[in-house]
N, CA, C and O atoms as a MOPAC input file, in Angstrom:
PM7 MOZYME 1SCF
protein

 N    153.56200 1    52.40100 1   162.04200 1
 C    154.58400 1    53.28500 1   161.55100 1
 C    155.72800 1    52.43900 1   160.97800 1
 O    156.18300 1    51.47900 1   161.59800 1
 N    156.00800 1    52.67900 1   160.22900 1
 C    157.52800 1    52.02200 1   159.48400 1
 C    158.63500 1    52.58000 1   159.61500 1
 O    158.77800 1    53.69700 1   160.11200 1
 N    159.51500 1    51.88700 1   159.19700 1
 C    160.77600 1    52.39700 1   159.46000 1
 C    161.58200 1    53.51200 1   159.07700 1
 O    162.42300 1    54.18300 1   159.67600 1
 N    161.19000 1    53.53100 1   158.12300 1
 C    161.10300 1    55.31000 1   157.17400 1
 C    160.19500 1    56.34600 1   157.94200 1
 O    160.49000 1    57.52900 1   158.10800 1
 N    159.12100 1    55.76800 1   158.35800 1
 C    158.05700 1    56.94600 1   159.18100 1
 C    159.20700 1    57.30300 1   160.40100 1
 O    159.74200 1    58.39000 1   160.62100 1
 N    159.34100 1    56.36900 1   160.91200 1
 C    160.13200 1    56.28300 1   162.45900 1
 C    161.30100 1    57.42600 1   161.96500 1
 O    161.18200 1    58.64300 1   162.10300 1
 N    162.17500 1    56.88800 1   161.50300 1
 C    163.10100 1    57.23400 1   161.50400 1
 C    163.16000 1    58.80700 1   161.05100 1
 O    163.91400 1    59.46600 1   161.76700 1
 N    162.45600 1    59.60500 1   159.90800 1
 C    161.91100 1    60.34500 1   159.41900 1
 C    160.75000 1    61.50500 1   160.05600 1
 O    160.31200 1    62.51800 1   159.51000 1
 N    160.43100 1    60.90500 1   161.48500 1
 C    159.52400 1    61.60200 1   161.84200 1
 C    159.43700 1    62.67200 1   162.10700 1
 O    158.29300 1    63.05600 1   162.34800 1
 N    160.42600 1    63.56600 1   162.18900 1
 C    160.39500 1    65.15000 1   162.29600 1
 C    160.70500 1    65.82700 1   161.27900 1
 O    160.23000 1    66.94800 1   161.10200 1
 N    161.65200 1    65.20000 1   160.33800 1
 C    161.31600 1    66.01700 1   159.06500 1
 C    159.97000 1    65.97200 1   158.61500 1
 O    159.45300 1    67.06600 1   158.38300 1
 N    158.93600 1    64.42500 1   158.35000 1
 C    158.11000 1    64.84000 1   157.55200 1
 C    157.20300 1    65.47900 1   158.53700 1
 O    156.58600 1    66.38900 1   157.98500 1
 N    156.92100 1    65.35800 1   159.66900 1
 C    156.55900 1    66.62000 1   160.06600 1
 C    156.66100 1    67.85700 1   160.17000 1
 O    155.74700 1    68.60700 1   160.51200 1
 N    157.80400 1    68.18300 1   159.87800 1
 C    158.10900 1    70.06100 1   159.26900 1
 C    157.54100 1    70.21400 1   157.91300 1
 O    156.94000 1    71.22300 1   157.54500 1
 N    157.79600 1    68.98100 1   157.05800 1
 C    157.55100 1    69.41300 1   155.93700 1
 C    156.03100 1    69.27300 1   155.60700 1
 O    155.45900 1    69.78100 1   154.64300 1
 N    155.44500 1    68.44100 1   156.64700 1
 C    153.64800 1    68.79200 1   156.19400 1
 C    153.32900 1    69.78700 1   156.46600 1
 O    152.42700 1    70.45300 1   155.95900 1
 N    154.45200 1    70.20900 1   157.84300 1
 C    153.19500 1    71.70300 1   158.07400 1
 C    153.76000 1    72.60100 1   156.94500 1
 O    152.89900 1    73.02400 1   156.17400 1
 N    154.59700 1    72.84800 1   156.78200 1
 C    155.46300 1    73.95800 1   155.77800 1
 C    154.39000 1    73.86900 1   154.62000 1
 O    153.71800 1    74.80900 1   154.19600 1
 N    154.35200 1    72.19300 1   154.07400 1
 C    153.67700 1    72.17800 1   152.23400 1
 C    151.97700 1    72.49000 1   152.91800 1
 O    151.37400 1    73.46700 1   152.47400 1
 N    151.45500 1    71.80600 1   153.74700 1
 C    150.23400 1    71.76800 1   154.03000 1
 C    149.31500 1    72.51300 1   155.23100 1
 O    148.08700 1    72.47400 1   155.29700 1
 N    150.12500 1    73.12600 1   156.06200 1
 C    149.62900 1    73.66000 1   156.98800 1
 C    149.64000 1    75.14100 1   156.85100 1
 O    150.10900 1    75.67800 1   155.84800 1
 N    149.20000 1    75.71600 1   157.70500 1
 C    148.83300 1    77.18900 1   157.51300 1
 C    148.42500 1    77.88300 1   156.04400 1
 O    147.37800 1    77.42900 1   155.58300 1
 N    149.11600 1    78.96500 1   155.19200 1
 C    148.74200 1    79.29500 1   153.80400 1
 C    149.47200 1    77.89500 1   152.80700 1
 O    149.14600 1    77.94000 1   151.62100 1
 N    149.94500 1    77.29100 1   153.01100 1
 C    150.78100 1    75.90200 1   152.36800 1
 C    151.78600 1    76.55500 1   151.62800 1
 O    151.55900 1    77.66100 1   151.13900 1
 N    153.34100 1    75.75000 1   151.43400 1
 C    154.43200 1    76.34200 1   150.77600 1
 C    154.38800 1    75.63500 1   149.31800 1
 O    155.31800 1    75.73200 1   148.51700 1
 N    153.44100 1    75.06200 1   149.12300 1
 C    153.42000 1    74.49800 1   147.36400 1
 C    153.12400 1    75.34600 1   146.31600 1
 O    151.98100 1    75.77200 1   146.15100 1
 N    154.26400 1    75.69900 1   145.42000 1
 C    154.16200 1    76.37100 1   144.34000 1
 C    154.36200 1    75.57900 1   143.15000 1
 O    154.34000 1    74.35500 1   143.28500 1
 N    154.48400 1    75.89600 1   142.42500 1
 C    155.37700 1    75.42800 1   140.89500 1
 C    155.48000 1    74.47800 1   140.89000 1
 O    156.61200 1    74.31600 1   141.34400 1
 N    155.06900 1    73.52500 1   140.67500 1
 C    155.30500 1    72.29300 1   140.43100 1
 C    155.69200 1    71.46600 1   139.41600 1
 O    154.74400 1    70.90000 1   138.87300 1
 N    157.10100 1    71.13300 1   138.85100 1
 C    157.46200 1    70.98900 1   137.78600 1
 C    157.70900 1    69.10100 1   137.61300 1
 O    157.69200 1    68.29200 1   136.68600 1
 N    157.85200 1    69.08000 1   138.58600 1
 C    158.24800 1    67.22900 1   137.80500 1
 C    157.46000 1    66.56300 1   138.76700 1
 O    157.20100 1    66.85600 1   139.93400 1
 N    157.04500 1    65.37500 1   137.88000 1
 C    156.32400 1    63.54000 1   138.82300 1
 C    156.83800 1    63.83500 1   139.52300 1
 O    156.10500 1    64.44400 1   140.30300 1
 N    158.14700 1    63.80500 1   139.95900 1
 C    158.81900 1    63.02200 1   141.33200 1
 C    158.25300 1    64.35800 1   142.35200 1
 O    158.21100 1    63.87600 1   143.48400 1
 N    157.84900 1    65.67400 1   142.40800 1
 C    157.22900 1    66.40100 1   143.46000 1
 C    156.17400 1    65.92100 1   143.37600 1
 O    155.86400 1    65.42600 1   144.45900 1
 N    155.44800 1    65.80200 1   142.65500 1
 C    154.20400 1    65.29400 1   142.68500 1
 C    153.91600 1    64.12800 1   143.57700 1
 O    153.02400 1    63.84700 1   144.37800 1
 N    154.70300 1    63.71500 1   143.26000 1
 C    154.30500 1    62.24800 1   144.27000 1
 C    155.29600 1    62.09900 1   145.43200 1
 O    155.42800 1    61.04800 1   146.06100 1
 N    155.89300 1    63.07800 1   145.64000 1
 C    156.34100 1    63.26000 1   147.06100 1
 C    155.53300 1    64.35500 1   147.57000 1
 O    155.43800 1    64.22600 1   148.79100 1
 N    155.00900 1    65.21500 1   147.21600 1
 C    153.34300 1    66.12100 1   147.88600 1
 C    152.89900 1    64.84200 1   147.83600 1
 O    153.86100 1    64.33500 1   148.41200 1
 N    152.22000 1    63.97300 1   147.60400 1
 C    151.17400 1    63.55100 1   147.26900 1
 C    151.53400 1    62.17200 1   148.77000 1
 O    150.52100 1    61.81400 1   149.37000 1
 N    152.68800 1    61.63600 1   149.16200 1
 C    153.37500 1    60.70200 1   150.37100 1
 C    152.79700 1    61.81300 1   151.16800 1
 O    151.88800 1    61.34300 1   151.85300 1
 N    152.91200 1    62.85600 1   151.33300 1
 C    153.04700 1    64.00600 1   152.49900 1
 C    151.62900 1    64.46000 1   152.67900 1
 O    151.34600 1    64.96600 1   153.76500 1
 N    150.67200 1    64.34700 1   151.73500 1
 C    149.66200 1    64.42600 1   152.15300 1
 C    148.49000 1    63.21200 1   152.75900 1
 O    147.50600 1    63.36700 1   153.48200 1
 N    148.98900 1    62.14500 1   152.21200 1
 C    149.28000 1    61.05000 1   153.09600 1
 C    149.37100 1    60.69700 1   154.25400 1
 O    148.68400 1    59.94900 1   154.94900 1
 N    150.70500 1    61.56500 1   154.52700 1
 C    150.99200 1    61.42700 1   156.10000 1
 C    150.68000 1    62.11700 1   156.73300 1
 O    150.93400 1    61.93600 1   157.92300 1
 N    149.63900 1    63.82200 1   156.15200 1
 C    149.08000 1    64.26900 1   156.92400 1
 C    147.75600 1    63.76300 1   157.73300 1
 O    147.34400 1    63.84600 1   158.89000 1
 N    147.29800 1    63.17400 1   156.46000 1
 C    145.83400 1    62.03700 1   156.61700 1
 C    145.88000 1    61.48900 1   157.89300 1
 O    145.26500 1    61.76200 1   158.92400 1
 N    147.24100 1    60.16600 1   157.46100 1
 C    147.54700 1    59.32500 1   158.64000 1
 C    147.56400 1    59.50700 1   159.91500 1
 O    147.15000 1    58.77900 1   160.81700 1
 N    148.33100 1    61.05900 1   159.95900 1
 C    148.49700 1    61.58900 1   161.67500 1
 C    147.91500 1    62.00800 1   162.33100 1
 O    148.16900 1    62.16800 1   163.52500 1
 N    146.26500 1    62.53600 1   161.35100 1
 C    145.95800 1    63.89700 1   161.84100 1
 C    146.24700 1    64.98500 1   161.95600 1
 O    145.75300 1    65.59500 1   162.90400 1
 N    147.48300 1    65.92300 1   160.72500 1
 C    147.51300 1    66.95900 1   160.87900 1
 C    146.51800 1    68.07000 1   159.70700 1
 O    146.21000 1    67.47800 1   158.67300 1
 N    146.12300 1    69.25400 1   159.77500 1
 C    145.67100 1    69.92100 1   159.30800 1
 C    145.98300 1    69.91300 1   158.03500 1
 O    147.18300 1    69.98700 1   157.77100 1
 N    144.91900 1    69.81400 1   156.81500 1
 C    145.29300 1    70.05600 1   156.03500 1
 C    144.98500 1    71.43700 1   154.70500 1
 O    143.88100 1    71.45200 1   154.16000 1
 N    146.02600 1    72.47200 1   154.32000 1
 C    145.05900 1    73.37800 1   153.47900 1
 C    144.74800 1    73.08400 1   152.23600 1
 O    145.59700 1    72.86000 1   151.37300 1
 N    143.24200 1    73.05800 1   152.00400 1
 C    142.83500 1    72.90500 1   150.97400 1
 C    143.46000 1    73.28800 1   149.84400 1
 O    143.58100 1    72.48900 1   148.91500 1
 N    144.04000 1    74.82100 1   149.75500 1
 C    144.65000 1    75.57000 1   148.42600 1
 C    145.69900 1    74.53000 1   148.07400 1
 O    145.62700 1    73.97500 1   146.97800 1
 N    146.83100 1    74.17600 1   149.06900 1
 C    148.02200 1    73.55000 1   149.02300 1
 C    147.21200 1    72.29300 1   148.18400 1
 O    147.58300 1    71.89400 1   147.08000 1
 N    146.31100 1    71.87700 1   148.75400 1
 C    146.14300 1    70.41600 1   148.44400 1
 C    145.28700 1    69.91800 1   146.92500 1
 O    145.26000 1    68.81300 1   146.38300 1
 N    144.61700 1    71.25000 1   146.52000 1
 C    144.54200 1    71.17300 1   145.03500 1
 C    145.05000 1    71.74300 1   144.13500 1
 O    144.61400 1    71.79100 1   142.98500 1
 N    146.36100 1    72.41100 1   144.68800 1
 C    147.27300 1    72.44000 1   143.69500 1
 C    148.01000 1    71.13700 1   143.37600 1
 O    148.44800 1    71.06900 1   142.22800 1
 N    148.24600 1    70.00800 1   144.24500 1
 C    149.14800 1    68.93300 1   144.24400 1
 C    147.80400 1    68.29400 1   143.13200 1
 O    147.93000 1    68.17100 1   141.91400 1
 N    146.64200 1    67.97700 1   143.87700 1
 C    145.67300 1    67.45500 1   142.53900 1
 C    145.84900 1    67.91100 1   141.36700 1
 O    145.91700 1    67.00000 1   140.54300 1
 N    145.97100 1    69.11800 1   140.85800 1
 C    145.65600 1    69.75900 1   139.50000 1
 C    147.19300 1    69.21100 1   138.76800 1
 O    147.38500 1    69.03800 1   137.56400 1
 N    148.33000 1    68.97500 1   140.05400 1
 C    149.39800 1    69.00700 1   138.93600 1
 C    149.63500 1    67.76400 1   138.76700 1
 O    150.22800 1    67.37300 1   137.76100 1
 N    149.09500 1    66.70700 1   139.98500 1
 C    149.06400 1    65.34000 1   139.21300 1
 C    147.90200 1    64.70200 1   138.66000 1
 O    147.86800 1    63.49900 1   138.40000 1
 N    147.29900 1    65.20700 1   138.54600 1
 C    146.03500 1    64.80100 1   137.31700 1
 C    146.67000 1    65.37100 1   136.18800 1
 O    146.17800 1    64.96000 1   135.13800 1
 N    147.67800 1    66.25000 1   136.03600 1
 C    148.13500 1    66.45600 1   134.45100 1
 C    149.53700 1    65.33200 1   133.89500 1
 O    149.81600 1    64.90100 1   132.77600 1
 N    150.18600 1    65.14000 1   135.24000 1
 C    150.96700 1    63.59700 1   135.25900 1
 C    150.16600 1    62.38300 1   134.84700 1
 O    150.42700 1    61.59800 1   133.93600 1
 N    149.30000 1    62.37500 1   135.55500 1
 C    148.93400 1    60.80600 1   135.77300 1
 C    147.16400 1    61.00400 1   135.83500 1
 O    146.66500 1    61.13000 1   136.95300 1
 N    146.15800 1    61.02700 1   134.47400 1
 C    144.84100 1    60.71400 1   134.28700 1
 C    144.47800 1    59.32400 1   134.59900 1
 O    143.57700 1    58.87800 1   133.88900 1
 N    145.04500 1    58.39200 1   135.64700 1
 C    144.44800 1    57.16800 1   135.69900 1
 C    143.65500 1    57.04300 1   136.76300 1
 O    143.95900 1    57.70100 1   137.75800 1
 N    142.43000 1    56.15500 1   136.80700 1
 C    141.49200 1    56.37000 1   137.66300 1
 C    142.03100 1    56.39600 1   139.18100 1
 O    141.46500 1    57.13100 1   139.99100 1
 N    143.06700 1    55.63700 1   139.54700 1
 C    143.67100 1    55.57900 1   140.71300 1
 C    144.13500 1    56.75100 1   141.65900 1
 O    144.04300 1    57.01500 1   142.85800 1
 N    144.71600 1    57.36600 1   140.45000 1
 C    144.85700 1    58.84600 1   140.91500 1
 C    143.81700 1    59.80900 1   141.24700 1
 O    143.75900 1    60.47000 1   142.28400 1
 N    142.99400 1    59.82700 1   140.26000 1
 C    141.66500 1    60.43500 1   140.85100 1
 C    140.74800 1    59.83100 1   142.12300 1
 O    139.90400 1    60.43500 1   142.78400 1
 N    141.30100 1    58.10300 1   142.27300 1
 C    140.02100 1    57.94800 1   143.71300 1
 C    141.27900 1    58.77500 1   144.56200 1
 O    140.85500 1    59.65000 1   145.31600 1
 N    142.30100 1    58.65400 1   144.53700 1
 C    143.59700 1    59.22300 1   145.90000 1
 C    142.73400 1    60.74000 1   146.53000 1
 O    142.38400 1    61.13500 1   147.64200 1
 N    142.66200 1    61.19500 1   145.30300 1
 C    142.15500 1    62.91700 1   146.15900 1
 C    140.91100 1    62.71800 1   146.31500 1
 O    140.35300 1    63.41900 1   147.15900 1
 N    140.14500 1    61.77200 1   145.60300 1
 C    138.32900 1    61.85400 1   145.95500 1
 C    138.52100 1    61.47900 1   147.88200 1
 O    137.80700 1    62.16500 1   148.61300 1
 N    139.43200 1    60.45800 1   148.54400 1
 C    139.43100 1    59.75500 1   149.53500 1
 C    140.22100 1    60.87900 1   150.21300 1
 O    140.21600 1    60.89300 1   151.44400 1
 N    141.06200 1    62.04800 1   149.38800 1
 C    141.95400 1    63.08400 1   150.11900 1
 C    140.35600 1    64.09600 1   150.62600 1
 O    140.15400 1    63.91000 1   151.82600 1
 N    139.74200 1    64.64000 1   150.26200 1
 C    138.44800 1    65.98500 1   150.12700 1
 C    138.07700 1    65.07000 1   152.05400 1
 O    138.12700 1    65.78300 1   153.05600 1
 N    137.75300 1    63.53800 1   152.17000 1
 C    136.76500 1    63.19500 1   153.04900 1
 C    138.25800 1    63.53500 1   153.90800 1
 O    138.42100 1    64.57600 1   154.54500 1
 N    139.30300 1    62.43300 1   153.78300 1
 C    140.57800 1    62.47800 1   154.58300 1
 C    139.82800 1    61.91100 1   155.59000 1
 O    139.59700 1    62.62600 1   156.56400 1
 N    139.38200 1    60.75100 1   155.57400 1
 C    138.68300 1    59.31700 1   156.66900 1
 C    138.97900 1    58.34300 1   156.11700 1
 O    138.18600 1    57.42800 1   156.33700 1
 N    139.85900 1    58.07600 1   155.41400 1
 C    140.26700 1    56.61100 1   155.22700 1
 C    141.65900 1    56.23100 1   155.54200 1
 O    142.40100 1    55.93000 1   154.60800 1
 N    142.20700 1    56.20700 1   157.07400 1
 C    143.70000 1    56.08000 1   157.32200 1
 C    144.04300 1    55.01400 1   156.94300 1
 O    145.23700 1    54.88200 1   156.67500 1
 N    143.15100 1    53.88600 1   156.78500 1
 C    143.62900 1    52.96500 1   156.66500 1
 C    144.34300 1    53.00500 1   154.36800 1
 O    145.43200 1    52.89700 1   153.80300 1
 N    143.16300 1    53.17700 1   154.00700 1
 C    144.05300 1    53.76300 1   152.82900 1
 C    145.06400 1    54.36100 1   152.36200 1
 O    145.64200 1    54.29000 1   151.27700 1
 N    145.30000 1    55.23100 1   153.69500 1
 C    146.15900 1    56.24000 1   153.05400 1
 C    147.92000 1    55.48600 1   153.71500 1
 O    149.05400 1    55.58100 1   153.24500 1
 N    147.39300 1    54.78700 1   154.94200 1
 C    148.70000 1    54.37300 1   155.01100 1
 C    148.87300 1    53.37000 1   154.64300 1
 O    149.94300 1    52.81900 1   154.90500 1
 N    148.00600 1    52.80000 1   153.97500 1
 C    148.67800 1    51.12900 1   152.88800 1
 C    149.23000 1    52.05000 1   151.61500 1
 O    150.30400 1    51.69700 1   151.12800 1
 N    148.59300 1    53.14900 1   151.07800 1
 C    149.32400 1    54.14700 1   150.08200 1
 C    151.00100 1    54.50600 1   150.39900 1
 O    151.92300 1    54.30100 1   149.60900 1
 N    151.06700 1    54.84900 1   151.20100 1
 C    152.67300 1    55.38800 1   151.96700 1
 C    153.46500 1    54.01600 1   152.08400 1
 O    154.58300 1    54.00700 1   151.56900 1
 N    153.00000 1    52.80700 1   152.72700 1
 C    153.83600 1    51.78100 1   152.45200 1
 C    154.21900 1    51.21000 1   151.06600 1
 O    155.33400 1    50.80200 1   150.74300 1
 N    153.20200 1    51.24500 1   150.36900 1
 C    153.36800 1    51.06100 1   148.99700 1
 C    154.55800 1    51.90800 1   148.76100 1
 O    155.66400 1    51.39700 1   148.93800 1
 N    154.49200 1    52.75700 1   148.50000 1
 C    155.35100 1    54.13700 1   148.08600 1
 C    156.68700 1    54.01100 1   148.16300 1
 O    157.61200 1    53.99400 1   147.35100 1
 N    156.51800 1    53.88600 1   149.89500 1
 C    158.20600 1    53.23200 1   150.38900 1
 C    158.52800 1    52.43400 1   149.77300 1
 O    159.55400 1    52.64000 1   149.12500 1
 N    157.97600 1    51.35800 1   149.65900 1
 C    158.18200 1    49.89600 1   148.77900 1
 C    159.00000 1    50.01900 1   147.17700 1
 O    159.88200 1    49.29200 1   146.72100 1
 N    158.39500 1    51.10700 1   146.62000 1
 C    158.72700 1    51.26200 1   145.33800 1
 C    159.99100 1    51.75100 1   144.66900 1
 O    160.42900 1    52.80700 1   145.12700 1
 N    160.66700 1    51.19600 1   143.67400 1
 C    162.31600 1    51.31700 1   143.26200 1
 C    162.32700 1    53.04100 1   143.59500 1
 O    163.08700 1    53.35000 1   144.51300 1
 N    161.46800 1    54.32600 1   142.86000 1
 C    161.73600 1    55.57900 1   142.86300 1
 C    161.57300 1    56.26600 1   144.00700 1
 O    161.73200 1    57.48300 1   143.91900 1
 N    161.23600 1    55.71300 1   145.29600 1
 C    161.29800 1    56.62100 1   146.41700 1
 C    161.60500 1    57.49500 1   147.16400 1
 O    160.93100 1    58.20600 1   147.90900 1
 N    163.16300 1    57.41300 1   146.85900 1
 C    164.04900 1    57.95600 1   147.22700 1
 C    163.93400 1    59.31200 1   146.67900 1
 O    163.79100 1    60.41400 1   147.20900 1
 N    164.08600 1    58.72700 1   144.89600 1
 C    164.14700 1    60.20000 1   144.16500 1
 C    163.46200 1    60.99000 1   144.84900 1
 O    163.90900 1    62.00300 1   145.38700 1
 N    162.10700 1    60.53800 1   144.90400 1
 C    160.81100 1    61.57900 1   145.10700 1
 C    160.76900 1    62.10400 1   146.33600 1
 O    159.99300 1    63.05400 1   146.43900 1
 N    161.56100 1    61.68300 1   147.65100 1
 C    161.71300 1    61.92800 1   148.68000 1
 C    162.40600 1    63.44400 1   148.88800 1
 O    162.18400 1    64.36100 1   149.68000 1
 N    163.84600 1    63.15400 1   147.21400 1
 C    164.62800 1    63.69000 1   147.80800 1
 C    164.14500 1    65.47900 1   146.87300 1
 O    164.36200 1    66.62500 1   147.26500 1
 N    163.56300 1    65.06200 1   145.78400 1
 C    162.45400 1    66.03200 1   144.96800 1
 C    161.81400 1    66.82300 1   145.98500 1
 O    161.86600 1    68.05300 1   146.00400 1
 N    161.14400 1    66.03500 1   146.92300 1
 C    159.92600 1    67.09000 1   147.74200 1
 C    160.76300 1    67.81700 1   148.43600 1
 O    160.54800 1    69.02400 1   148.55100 1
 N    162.19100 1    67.04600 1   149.19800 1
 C    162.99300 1    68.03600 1   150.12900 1
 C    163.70000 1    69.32100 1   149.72800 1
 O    163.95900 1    70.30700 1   150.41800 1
 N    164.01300 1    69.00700 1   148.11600 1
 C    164.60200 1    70.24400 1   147.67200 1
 C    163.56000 1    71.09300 1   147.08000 1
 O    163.94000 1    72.14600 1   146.56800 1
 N    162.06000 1    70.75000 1   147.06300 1
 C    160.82900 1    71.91500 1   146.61800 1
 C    160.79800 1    72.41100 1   147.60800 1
 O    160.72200 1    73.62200 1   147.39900 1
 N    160.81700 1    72.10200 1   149.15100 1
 C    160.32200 1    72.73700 1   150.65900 1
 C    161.78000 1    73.45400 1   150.45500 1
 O    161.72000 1    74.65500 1   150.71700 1
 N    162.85700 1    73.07600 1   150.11700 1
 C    164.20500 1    73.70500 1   150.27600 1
 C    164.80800 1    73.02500 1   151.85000 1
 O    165.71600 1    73.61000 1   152.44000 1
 N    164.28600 1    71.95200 1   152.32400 1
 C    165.41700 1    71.71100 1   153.92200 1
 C    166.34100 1    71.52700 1   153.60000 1
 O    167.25000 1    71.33700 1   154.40700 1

């Protein structure tokens, strides 16, 4: 867990179950930066073991495959359908953290869930 996970750990746990659990709260999806803050969060559902709904989770595919056609993006959800590769998914999330736009996208997904 990292320091962002740590520190973070009950929000992004509200917000997986909210975007990904039960009927999922993902609608409309208008900019990259949700996209790839769904896309950390489904991630960290991977990582933890929490439930994930399918509907929620190919809507986040459909809207970043219209962002981003690069093969990378497409293995992310081929490895999302099995959701058995933790070890992928959390070298994905560290990456993420790592990267200059994080924040934005952090702060993108919080105002799509609305916390």
């Amino acid at each position: 867990m990292t320091t962002f996970q740590y520190r973070n750990d009950g929000k992004l746990s509200k917000l997986a179950t909210m975007a990904f659990g039960g009927k999922g709260a993902i609608s409309g999806i208008q900019r990259e930066e949700m996209v790839k803050g769904y896309k950390y969060l489904l991630a960290y559902c991977i990582v933890y073991g929490k439930k994930v709904n399918s509907a929620a989770c190919e809507l986040v595919r459909k809207a970043s495959i219209s962002f981003d056609k690069e093969l990378r993006n497409l293995v992310f959800f081929e490895k999302a359908k099995d959701g058995r590769d933790f070890i992928y998914f959390d070298e994905y999330m560290k990456e993420q953290e790592a990267s200059a736009g994080f924040l934005k996208n952090w702060g993108a997904l919080q105002e799509a869930l609305a916390v």
